[in-house]
C-alpha positions in Angstrom: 0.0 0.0 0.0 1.3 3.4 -1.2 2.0 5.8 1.4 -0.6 8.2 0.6 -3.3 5.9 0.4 -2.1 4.7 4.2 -2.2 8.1 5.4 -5.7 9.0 4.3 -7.1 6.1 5.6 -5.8 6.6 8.5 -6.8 9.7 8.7 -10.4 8.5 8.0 -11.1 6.2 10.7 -9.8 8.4 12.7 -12.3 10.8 12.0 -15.3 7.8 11.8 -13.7 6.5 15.1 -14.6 9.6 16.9 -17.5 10.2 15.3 -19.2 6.8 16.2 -17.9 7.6 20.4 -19.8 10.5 20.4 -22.8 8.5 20.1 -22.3 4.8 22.0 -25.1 2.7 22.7 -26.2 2.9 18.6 -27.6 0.2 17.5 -27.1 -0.8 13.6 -30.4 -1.2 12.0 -30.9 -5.0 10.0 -33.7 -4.8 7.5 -35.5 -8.2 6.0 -35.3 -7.7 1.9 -37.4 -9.9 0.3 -35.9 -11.0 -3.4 -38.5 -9.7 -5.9 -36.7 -12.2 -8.3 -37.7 -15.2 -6.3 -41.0 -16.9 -7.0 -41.0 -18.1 -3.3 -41.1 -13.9 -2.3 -38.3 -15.0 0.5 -35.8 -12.9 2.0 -32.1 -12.6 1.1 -31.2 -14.6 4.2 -33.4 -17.6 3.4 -32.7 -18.0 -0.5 -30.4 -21.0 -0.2 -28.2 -19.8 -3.3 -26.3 -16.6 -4.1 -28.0 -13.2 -4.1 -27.8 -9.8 -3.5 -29.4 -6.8 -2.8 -28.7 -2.7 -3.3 -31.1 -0.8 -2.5 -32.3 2.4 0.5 -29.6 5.0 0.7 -26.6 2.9 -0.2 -28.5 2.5 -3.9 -29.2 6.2 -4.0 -25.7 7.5 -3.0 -24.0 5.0 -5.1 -25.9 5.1 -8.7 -24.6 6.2 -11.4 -25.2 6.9 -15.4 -25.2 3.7 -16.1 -25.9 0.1 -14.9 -22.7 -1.2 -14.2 -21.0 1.8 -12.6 -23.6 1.1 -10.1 -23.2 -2.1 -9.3 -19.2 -2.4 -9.1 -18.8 -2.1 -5.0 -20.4 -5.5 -4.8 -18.3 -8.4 -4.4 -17.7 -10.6 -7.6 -19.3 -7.9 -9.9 -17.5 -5.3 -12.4 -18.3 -3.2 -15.9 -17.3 -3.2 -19.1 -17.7 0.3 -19.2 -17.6 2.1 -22.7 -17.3 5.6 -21.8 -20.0 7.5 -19.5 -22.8 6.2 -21.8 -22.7 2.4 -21.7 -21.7 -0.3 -19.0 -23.3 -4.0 -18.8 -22.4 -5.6 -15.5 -20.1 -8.1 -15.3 -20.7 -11.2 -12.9 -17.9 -13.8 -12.1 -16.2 -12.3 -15.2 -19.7 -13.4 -17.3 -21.9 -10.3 -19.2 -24.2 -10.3 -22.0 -25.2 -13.1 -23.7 -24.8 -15.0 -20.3 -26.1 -12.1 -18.1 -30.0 -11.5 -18.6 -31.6 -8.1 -17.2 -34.6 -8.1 -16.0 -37.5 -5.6 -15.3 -39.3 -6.7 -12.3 -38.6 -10.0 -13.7 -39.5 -9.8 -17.6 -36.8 -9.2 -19.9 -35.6 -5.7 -21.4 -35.2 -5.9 -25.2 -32.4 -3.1 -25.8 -29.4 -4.1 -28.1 -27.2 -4.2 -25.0 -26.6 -8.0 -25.3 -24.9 -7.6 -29.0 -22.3 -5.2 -27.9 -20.6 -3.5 -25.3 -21.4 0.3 -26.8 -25.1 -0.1 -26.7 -26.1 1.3 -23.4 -28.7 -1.1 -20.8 -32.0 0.7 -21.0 -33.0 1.2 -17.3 -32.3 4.4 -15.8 -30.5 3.7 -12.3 -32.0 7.0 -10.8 -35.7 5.6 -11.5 -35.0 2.5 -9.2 -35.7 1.5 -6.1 -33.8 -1.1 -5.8 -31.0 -3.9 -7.6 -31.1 -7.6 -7.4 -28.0 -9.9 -8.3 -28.0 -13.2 -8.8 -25.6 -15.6 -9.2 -25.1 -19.3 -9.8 -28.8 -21.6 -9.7 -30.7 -18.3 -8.1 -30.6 -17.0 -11.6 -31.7 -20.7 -14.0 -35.8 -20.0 -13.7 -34.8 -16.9 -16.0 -33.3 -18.8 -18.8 -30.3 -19.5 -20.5 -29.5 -16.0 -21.0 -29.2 -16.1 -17.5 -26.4 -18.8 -17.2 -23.6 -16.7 -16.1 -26.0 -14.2 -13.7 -29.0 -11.8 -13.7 -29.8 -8.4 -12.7 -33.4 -7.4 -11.7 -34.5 -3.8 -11.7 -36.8 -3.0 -9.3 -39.0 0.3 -9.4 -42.1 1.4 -8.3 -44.0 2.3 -11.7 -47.0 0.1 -11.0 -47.8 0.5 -7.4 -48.6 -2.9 -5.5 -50.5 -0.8 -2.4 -52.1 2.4 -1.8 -50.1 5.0 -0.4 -50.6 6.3 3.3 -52.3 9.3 3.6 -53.4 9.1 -0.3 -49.9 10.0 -1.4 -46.2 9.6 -1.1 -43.5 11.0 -3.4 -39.9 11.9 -3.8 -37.1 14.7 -5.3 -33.3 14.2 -6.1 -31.3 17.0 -7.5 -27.7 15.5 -7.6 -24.6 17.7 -9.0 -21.0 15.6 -10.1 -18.0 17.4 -10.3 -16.0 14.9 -12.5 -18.0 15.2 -15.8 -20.0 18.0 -14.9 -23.3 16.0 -13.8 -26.4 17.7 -13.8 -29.4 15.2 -12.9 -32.6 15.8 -10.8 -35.5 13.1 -10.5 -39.2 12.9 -9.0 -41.9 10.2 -8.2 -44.9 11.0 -7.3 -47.9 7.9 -6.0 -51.6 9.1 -5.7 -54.2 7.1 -4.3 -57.8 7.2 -5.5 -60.0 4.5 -3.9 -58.4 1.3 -5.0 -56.7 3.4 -7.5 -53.1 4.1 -7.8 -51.6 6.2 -10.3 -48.0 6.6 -10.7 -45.8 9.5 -12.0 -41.8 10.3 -12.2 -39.1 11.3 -14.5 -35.6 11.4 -14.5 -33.0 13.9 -16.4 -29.7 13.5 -16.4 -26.6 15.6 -18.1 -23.2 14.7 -18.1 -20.1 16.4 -20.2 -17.0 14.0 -21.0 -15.5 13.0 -17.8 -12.4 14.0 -16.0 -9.4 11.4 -16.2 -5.7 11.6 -14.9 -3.4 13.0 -17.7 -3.1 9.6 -19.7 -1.5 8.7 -23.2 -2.7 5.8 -24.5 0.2 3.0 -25.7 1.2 3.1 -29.4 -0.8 2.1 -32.3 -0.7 -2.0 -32.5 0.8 -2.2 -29.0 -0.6 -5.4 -27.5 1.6 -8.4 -27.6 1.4 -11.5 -29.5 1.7 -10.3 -33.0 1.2 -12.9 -35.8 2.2 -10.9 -38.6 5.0 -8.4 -39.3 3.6 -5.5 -40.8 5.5 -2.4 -42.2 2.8 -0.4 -41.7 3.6 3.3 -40.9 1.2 5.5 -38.5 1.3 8.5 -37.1 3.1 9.1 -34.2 1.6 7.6 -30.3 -1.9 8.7 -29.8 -1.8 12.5 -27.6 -2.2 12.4 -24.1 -5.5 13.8 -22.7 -7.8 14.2 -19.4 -10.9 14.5 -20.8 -12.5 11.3 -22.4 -13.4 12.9 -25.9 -16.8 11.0 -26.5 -17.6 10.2 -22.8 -20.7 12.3 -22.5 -24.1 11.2 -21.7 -27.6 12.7 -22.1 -30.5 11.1 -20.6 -34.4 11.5 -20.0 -37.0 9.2 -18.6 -40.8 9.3 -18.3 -43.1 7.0 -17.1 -47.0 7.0 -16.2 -48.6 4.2 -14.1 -51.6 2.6 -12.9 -53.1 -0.4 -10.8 -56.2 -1.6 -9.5 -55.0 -2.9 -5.7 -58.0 -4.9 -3.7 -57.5 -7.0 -0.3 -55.9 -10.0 -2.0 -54.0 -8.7 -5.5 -53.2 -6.0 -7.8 -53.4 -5.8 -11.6 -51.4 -2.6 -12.9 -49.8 -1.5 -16.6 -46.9 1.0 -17.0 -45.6 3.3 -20.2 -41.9 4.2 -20.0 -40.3 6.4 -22.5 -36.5 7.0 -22.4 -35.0 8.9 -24.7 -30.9 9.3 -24.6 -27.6 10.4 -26.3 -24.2 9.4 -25.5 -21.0 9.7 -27.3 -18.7 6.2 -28.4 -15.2 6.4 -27.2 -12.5 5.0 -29.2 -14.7 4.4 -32.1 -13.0 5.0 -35.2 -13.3 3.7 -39.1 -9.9 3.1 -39.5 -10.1 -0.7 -40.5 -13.9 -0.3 -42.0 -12.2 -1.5 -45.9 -10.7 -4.7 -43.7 -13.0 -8.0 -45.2 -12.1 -11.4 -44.9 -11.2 -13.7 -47.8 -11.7 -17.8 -46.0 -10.0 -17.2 -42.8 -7.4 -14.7 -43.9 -7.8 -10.6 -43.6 -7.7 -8.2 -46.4 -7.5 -4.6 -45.2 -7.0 -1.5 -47.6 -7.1 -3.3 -50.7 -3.6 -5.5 -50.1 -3.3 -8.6 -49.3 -3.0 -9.4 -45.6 0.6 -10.4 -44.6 2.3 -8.7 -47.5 4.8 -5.7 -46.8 2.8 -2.6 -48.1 0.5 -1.5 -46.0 0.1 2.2 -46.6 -3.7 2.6 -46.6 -4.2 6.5 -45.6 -5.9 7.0 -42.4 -7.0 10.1 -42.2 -8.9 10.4 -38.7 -7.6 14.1 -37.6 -10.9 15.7 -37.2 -11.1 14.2 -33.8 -15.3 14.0 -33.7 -17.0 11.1 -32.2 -19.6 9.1 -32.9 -22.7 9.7 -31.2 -25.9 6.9 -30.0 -29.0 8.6 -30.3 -31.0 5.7 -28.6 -35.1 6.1 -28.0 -36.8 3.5 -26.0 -40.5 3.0 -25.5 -42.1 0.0 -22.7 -45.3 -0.6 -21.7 -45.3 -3.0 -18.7 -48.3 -5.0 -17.2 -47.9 -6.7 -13.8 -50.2 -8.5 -11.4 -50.5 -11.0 -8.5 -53.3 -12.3 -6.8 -53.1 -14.1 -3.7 -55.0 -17.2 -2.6 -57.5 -17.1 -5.4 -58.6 -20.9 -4.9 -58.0 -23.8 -3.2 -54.7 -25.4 -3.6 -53.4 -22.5 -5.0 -51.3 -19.4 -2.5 -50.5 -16.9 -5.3 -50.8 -16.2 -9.1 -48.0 -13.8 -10.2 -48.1 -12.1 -14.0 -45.4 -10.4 -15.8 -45.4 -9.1 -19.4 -43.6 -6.8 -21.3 -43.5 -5.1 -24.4 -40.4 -3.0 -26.0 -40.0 -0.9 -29.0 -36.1 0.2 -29.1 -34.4 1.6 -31.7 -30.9 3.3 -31.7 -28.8 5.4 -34.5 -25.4 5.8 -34.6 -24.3 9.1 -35.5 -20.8 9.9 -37.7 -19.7 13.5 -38.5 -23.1 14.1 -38.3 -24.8 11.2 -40.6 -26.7 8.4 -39.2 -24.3 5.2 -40.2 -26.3 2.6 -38.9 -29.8 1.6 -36.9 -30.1 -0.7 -34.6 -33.9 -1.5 -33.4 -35.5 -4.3 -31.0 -39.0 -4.8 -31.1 -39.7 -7.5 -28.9 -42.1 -8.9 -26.5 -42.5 -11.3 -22.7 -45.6 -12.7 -20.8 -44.1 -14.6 -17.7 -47.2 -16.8 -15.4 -46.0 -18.1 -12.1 -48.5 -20.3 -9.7 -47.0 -21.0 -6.5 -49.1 -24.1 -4.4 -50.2 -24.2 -1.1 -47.4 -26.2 1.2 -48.1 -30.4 0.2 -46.1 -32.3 2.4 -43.8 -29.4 3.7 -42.6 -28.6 0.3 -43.7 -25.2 -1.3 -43.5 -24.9 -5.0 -44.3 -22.7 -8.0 -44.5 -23.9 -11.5 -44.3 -21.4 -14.4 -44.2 -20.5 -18.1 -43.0 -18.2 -20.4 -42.9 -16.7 -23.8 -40.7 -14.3 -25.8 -40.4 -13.0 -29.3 -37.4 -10.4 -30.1 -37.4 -8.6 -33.7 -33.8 -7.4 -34.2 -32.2 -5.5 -36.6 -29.2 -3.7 -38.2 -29.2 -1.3 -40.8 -26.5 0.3 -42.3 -22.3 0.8 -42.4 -22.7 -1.4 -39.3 -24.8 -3.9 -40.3 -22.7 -6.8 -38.9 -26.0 -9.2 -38.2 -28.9 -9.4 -40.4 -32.0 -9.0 -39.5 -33.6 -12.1 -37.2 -36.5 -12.8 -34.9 -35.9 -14.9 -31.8 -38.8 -17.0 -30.4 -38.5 -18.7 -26.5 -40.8 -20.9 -25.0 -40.1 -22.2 -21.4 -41.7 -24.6 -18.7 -40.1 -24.1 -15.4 -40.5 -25.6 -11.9 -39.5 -24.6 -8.2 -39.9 -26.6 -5.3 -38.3 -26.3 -1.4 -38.8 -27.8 1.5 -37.6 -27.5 5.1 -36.5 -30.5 7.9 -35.5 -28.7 10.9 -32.1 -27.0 10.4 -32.0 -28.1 6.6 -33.6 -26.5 4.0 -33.5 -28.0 0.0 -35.1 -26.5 -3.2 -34.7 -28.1 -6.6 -35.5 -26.2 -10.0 -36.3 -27.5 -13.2 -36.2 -25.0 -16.8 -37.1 -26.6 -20.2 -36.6 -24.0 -23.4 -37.4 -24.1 -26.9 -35.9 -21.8 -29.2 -36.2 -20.9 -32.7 -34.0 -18.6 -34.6 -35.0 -17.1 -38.0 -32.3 -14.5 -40.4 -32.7 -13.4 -43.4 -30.4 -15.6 -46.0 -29.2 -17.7 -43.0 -30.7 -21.4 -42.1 -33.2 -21.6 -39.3 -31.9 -22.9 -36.1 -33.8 -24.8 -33.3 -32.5 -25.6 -29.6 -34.0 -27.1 -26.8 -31.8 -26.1 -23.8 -32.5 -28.1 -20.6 -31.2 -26.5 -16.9 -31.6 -28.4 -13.7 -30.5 -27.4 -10.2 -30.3 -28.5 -6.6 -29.2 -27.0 -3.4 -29.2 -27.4 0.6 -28.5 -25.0 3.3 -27.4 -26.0 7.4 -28.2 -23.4 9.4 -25.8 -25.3 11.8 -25.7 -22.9 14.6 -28.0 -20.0 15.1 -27.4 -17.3 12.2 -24.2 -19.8 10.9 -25.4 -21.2 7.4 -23.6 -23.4 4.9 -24.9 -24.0 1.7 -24.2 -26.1 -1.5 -25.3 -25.6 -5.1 -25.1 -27.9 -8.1 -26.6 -26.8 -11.4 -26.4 -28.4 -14.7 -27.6 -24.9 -17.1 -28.0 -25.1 -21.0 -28.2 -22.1 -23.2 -29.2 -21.9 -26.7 -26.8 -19.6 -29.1 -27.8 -16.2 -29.5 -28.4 -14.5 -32.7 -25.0 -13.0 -33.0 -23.1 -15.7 -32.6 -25.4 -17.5 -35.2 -25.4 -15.3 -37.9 -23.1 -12.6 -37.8 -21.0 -11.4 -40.8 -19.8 -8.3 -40.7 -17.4 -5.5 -39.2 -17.6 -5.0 -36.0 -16.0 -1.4 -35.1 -17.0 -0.8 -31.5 -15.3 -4.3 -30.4 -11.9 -4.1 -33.3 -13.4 -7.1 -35.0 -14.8 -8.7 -37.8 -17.2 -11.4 -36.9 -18.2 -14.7 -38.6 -21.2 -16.1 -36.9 -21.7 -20.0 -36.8 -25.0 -21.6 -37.7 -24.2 -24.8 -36.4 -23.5 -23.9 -33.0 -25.2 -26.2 -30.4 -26.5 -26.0 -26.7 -23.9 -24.2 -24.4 -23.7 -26.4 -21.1 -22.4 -25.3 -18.0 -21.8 -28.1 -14.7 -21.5 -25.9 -11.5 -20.4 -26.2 -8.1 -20.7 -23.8 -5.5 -20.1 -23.8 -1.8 -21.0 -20.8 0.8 -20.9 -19.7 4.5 -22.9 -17.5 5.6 -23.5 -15.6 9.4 -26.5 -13.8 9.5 -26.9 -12.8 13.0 -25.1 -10.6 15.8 -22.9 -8.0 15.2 -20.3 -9.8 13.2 -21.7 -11.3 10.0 -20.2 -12.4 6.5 -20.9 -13.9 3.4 -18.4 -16.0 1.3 -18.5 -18.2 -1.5 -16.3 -20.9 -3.7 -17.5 -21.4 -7.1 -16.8 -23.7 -10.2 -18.2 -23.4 -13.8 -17.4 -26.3 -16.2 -18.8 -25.7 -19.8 -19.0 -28.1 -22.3 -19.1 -26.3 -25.6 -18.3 -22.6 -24.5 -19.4 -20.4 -27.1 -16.4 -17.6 -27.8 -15.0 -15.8 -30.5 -11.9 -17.2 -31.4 -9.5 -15.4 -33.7 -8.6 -16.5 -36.8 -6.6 -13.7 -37.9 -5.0 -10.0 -37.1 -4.0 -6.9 -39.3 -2.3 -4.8 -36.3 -5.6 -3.9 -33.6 -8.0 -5.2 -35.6 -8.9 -9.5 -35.5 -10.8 -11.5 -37.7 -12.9 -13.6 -35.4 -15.1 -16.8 -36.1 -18.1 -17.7 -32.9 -16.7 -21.4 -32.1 -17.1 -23.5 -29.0 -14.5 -25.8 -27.0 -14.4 -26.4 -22.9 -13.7 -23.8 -20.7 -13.6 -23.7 -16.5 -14.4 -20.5 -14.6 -13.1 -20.7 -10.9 -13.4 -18.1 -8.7 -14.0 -16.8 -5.3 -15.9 -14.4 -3.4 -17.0 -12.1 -0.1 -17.4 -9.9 3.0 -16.7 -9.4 6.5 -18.4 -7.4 8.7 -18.4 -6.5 12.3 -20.3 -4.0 13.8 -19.8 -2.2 17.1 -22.0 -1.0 19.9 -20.9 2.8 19.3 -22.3 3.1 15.7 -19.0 2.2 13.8 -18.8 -0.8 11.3 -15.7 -2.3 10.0 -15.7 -4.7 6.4 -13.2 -6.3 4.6 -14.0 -7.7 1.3 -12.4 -9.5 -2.1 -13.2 -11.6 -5.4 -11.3 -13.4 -7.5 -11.6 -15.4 -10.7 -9.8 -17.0 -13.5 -11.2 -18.2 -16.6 -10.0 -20.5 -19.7 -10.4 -22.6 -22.1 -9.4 -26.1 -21.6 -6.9 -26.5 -24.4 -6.2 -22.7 -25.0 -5.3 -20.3 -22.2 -7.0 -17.6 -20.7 -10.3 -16.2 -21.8 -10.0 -12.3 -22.9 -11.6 -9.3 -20.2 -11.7 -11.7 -17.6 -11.8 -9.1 -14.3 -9.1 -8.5 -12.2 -8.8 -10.0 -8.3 -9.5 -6.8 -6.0 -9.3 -6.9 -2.1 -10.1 -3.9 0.0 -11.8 -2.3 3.4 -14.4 0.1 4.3 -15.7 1.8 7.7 -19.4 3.1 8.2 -20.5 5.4 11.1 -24.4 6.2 12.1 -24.0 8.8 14.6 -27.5 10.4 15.2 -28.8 12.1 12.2 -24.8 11.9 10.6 -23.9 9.0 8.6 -21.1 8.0 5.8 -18.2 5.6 4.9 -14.9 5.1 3.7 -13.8 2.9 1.5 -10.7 1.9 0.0 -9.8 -1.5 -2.6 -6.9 -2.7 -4.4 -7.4 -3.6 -8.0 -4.4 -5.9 -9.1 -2.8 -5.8 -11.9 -4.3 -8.5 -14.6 -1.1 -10.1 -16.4 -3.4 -13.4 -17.2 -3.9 -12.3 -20.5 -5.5 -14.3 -23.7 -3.9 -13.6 -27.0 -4.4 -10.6 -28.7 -4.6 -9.0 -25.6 -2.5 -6.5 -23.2 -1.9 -6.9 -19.6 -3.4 -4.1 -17.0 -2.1 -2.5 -14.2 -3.2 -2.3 -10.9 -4.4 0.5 -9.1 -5.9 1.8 -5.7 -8.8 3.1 -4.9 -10.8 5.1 -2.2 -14.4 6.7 -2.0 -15.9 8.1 0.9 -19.6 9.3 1.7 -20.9 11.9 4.6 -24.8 12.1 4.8 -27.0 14.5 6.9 -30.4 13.7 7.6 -32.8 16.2 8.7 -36.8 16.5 8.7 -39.0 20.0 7.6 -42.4 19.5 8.2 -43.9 16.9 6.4 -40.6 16.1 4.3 -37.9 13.9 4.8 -34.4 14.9 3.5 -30.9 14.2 2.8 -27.9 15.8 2.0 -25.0 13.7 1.2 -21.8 14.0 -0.4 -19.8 11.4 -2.1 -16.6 11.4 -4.0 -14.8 8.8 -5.8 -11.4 8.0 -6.7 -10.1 10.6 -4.2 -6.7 9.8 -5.6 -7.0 10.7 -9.1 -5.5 7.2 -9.9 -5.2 6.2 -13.7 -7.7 3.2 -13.2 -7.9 1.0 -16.4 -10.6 -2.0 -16.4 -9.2 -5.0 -17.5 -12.7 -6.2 -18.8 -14.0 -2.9 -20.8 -13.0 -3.2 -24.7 -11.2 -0.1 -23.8 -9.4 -1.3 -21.3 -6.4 0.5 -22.4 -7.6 3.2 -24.0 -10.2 4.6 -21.7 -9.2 5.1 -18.2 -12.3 5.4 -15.6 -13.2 8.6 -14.3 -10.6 10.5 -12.3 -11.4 12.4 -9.0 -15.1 13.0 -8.7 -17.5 14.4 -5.8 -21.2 14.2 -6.3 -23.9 17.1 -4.1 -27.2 15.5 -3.9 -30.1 16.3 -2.1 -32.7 13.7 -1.7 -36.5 14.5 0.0 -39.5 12.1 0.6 -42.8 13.0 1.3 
């Protein structure tokens, strides 16, 4: 640890240390959450496998632009942050295909699962809280949900009448680091057993602040195949503003249920509209084509000696997404309708998204999704001791690209799925076993039709082998059917430095896991740790068959790969108000036969201190990244780098309002923090030192 970074946290629990004396005898406050995402409605505490929670003040002073910003203090998730516009989360080194969102449940239907650029359409600053799951938690939602899933939670269809006929809150939140302007409200009216629900969110950032940074030569990775004279201009100017990093956001949404004694039936419209700018996207290899598995780029013949094709990127603009997004959303549950039957829970949506991207000021290429989800869950009455809920679901997705871009052709995706749930308790042991059977059709224009039938099955038991001590086990055998992309892509790829070749004849994806957990639940020390395993049998990747300098010629393929890893936190609370964490993941992933698999996060291990002292409240918080030399081919190493946020947060009541004033910043050290699994990993450096004013009020 670097001197300075031992000094101010020293400092810093000093400061909390103090703080928390002043007020002894505080107790810290535990709050059941129950899991949206499970079809059992149980808490975090009693879901046997892996999952997670953000939500209350630690979701609202933590959120940022963009999904996985958000979610990167929890253990064993990361980004793969593109700029300040788009980030998909990262869990146990897995995203998109193998990392489904979900809306309350139903899916999203964005264009964030075929590439990294195209932002997640959920607007952190609308929710109310985050969901993670990991391992078997996540198999009842589908093969896309293999590697994890992340559940939105909001409150755009009320499920109860307010108190008092109303209930609402304001957030006006100012960022120093790219100039972030943002302010959101919610408003719930009651009428009868009517609820009607209104908010909006808007959100302005300019290109964030970064540490002075030059990025490394042109064609600087190792592991060259090819020896190309190629001349360039000379190594890429330094900078510390992200040209391209910007982000430009607005959200709407009007909702309305009918809530009786025993259920609620309630439909939602949500229209986001948004701007960002794309980082690093250039045209540079857009001539490159592939004859059989060889590139050609600017008209020569790959591997030959004269490679002067004139680049002429000097004008330094940026491409922009121009992205609009409209949802309409229908949820209900009914409780105890008949007999034999506890609750009836509904979930549909339907999405119409469509995205341009925007060069010097010409639209290049479109990318829509029109697509659509109805999701029927019926959980029994308790036969035997076991509780159950057996469910189905439907999906259709429309997807196209049209333009420059154009890298897969236009397809429709259909899903069908059967899915079961059952768990039962004996005394201090609790079991649950969960059944998913898929069928999927996949339809492109001048491609052959595919069909798969993925089949996932999982079991799992918990001890609760002393009071609030749990162990748990989970073994999962999870199938997922190829996705579109890697099915029928043909086409440059310039967000990603690629060229892709989809494969038609891909099969089922299968993944054998293991995971083991401890878990302490009770008193004022508890933690939360887990081992994991991932053994897939026909791991869909894109292997590369060639390279002309950055840019790779890459065909979707499958061979075995394992993905080990491992995961937690520690936490002890004392009497006085102060609470003291440590916390850490790890994981490496590769193929079999073949080495490392490419952005696969690095290990981090860090601390952080909390203090509630009266109406004060805040933490500190400070994590290694290491560096990541466990690199695939193709690809450059990382370095490591330390980091520390901290948060102060006054609470204070006027009249009938409820408010908060807190102050956070991040990366107080203006370290040069590059993430090893962004596809600008080493041309994009996170944001440098930020703080963030908000001002939050509930009525």
């Amino acid at each position: 640890m670097s001197p300075k970074v031992a000094l101010f946290l020293a400092a810093s629990f000093s400061v909390l240390a103090g703080t928390a004396r002043a007020e002894a005898g505080l107790e810290p406050i535990v709050q059941e959450l129950i899991v949206t995402a499970d079809p059992l409605g149980r808490s975090g505490d009693e879901v046997i496998s892996n999952v997670e929670i953000l939500s209350g003040d630690t979701l609202a002073q933590r959120r940022q632009a963009t999904l996985g910003e958000t979610l990167v203090s929890l253990p064993g998730v990361t980004s793969d942050a593109f700029g300040g516009g788009a980030s998909r989360p990262v869990i146990r080194g897995q995203t998109a295909p193998r990392v489904k969102i979900l809306s309350d449940g139903a899916s999203l239907f964005d264009a964030s699962d075929v590439s990294p650029d195209h932002a997640v359409s959920g607007e952190p600053l609308l929710l109310d809280s985050i969901e993670v799951l990991r391992g078997p938690s996540a198999l009842l939602y589908g093969g896309g949900a293999i590697g994890g899933a992340v559940n939105l939670i909001d409150r755009k269809i009320p499920t109860a009448i307010p108190p008092e006929g109303g209930e609402g809150a304001v957030e006006l939140r100012y960022g120093s680091g790219d100039d972030e302007r943002a302010g959101v409200v919610g408003v719930t009216v009651g009428l009868g057993n009517f609820a009607l629900r209104l908010e909006g969110a808007n959100r302005r950032t300019s290109d964030y602040r970064t540490p002075f940074y030059t990025p490394p030569a042109h064609g600087g990775e190792d592991d060259h195949d090819h020896d190309h004279d190629h001349d360039h201009e000379d190594d890429a100017a330094g900078f510390d503003r992200l040209a391209g990093s910007f982000n430009r956001n607005r959200s709407v949404t009007v909702g309305g249920s009918w809530i009786g004694s025993n259920g609620y039936f309630g439909v939602a419209y949500t229209e986001q509209v948004s701007k960002y700018g794309l980082p690093g996207h250039n045209h540079e290899y857009e001539s490159c084509h592939p004859h059989g598995s060889s590139l050609h780029c600017g008209g020569h013949d790959h591997g030959g000696d004269d490679h002067d094709h004139d680049h002429d990127h000097s004008d330094g603009h940026v491409p922009i997404v121009d992205l609009k997004s409209r949802r309409i959303d229908v949820r209900g549950e009914i409780r105890s309708p008949f007999a034999g039957v506890e609750r009836i829970r509904f979930r549909g949506g339907h999405t119409d998204y469509a995205h341009d991207e925007i060069d010097d000021g010409v639209v290049a290429t479109t990318f829509s999704n029109k697509g659509h989800e109805m999701r029927l869950e019926v959980q029994h009455v308790p036969i035997g001791g076991f509780t159950g809920v057996v469910g189905v679901q439907v999906s259709e997705s429309d997807f196209a690209a049209v333009g420059a871009e154009s890298f897969v052709p236009p397809s429709t995706t259909k899903n069908r799925a059967l899915f079961l749930l059952e768990a039962v308790t004996f005394g201090d042991w609790r079991f649950e076993g969960a059944l998913r059977q898929e069928w999927q059709e996949a339809q492109a224009i001048g491609r052959p039709d595919t069909e798969h039938k993925p089949f996932s099955a999982s079991a799992g038991a918990s001890w609760t082998f002393a009071p609030g001590y749990v162990a748990s086990l989970n073994v999962a055998r999870s199938q997922r059917a190829p996705h579109a992309q890697e099915l029928y892509a043909r086409g440059a790829h310039l967000a990603t430095n690629t060229f892709e070749l989809g494969t038609a004849t891909l099969q089922e994806e299968t993944a054998n896991s293991v995971e083991i957990g401890l878990r302490k639940t009770q008193g004022p020390l508890t933690f939360s740790a887990s081992a994991y395993r991932y053994a897939y049998d026909g791991y869909i990747y894109a292997a590369t068959l060639d390279r002309f300098e950055d840019f790779r010629l890459i065909r979707y393929s499958q061979a075995d790969a394992t993905f080990t890893g491992v995961e937690g936190e520690v936490r002890y609370a004392f009497a006085n108000g102060l609470a003291l964490s440590a916390f850490g993941d790890k994981v490496k992933a590769e193929l079999d036969d073949g080495g490392p698999l490419p952005r696969i996060p690095a290990a981090r291990l860090g601390g952080r201190a909390e203090f509630l002292a009266g109406v004060w409240s805040g933490d500190v918080e400070y994590f290694r990244v290491f560096e990541q030399d466990e690199i695939a081919a193709f690809e450059s190493a990382t370095p490591g780098y330390d980091m520390v946020n901290a948060t102060l947060a006054y609470d204070f009541a006027a009249g009938a309002f409820n408010n908060q004033l807190f102050v956070r910043g991040t990366n107080l050290l203006d370290e040069t923090a590059l993430s090893h699994t962004s596809y600008l990993s080493t041309l994009a450096p996170q944001r440098g030192r930020s703080v963030l004013v908000g001002l939050r009020t509930r009525f």
